[in-house]
C-alpha positions as CSV (number, residue, x, y, z in Angstrom):
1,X,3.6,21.7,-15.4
2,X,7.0,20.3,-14.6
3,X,7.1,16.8,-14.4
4,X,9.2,14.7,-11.4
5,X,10.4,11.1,-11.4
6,X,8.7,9.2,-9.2
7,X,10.6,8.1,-5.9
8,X,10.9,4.5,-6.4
9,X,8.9,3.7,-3.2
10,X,8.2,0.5,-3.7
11,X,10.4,-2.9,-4.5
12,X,7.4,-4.7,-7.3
13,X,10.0,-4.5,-10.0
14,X,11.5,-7.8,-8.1
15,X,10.7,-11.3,-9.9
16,X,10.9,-13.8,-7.7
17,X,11.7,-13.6,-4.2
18,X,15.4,-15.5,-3.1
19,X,15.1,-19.3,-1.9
20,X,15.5,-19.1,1.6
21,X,14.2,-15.7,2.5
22,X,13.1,-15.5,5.8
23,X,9.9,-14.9,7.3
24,X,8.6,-11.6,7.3
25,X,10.8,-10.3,4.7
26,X,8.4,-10.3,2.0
27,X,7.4,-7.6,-0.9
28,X,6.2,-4.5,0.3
29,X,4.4,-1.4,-0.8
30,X,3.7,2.2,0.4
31,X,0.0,3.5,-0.1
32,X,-1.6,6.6,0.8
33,X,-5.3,5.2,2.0
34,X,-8.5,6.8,-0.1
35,X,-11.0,4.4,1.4
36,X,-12.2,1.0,2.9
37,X,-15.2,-1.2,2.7
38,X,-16.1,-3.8,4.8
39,X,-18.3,-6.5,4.7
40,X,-18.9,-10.0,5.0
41,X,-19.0,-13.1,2.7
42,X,-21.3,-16.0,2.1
43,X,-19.7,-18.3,4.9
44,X,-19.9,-15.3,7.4
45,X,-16.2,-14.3,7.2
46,X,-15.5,-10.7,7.6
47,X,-13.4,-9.2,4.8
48,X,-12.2,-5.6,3.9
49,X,-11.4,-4.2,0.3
50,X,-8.6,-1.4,1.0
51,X,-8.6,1.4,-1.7
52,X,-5.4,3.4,-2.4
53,X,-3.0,5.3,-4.4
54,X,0.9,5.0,-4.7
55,X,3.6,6.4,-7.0
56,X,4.3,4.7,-10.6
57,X,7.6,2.3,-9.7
58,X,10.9,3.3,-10.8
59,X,10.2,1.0,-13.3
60,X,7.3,2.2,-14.7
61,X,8.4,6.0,-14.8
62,X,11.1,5.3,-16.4
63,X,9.6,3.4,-19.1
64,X,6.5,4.9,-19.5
65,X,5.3,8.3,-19.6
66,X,3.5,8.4,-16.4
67,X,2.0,11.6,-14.4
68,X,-0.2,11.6,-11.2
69,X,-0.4,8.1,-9.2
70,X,-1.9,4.9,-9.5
71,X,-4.7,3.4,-7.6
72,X,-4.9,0.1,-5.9
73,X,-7.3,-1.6,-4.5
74,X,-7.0,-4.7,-2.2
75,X,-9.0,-7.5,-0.8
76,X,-7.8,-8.8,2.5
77,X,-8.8,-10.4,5.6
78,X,-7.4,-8.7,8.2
79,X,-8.8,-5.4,10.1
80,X,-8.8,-2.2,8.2
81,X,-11.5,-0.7,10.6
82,X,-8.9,1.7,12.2
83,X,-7.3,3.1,8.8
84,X,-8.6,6.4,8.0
85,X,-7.9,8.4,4.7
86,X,-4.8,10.0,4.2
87,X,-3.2,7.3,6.2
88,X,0.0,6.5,5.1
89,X,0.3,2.7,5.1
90,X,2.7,0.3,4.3
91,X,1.2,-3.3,2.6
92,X,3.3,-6.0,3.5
93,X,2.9,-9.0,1.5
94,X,4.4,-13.0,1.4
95,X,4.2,-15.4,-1.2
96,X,0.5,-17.5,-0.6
97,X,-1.6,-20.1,-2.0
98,X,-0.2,-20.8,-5.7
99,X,2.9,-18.5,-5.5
100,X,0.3,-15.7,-5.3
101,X,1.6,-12.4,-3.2
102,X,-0.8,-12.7,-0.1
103,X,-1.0,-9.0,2.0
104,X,0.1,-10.6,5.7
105,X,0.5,-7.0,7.5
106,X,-0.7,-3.4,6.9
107,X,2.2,-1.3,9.0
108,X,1.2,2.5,9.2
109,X,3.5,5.1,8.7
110,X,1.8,8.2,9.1
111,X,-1.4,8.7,10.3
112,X,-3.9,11.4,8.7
113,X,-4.3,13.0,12.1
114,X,-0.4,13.3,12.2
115,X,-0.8,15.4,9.2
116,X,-2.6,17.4,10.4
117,X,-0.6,18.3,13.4
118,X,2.0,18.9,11.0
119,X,-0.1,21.8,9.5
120,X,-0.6,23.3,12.6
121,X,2.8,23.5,13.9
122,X,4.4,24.8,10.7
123,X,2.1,27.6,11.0
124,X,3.5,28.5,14.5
C-alpha cells in the first residue's frame, strides 16, 4: 500500500521544556485508548496502567521508516475508570520527581460513543 507521513500530533521531539513555563503548559500527547487495568498496590493506593496507540512523531517518520502506530502504555494515578476504547485522549504531562515527565491530566477529545454517532449520521 501507499504509505502517508504521519501528522506530527504530538510535541516529544522537545528537549527541555523553557525556564519559566507556566503551569499547566506541559508536554502533551494524543492517544487513541486500547485498554485499562486497574488495581491496587502494596500500601492500598489505587493505580491504573492506560494502554494506547499514537502516530510515529514527525521526528520519527521522518527518520525512520515507520508504518502503522506505536503503542504506549502508562502508569498513573489518577482515574481512568470512565475511558473506554476508541477514546480519543489527550495525556497531559509536567516535569516530576527527578525531571521525570509526570502525566498530571488525561483531557478527552473524542469519545468512542461519539464515533459512533458519527457512523450513523453519515449514513443518513
Amino acid at each position: 500500500g501507499e504509505r502517508r507521513a504521519a501528522l506530527p500530533l504530538s510535541k516529544k521531539e522537545k528537549k527541555k521544556p523553557e525556564k519559566g513555563k507556566e503551569k499547566g503548559k506541559g508536554e502533551s500527547m494524543k492517544v487513541t485508548v486500547t485498554g485499562t487495568m486497574k488495581g491496587t498496590s502494596k500500601a492500598g493506593r489505587e493505580f491504573f496502567q492506560l494502554f494506547a496507540t499514537t502516530p510515529f512523531t514527525e521526528y520519527e517518520s521522518q527518520n525512520n521508516d515507520c508504518m502503522g502506530l506505536k503503542t504506549v502504555e502508562v502508569f498513573t494515578y489518577l482515574d481512568c475508570g470512565s475511558l473506554r476504547v476508541g477514546d480519543e485522549v489527550d495525556l497531559v504531562y509536567e516535569p516530576g520527581f527527578q525531571g521525570r515527565a509526570t502525566l498530571v491530566q488525561i483531557v478527552p477529545l473524542k469519545l468512542a460513543a461519539d464515533k459512533a454517532a458519527d457512523k450513523t449520521a453519515a449514513k443518513s
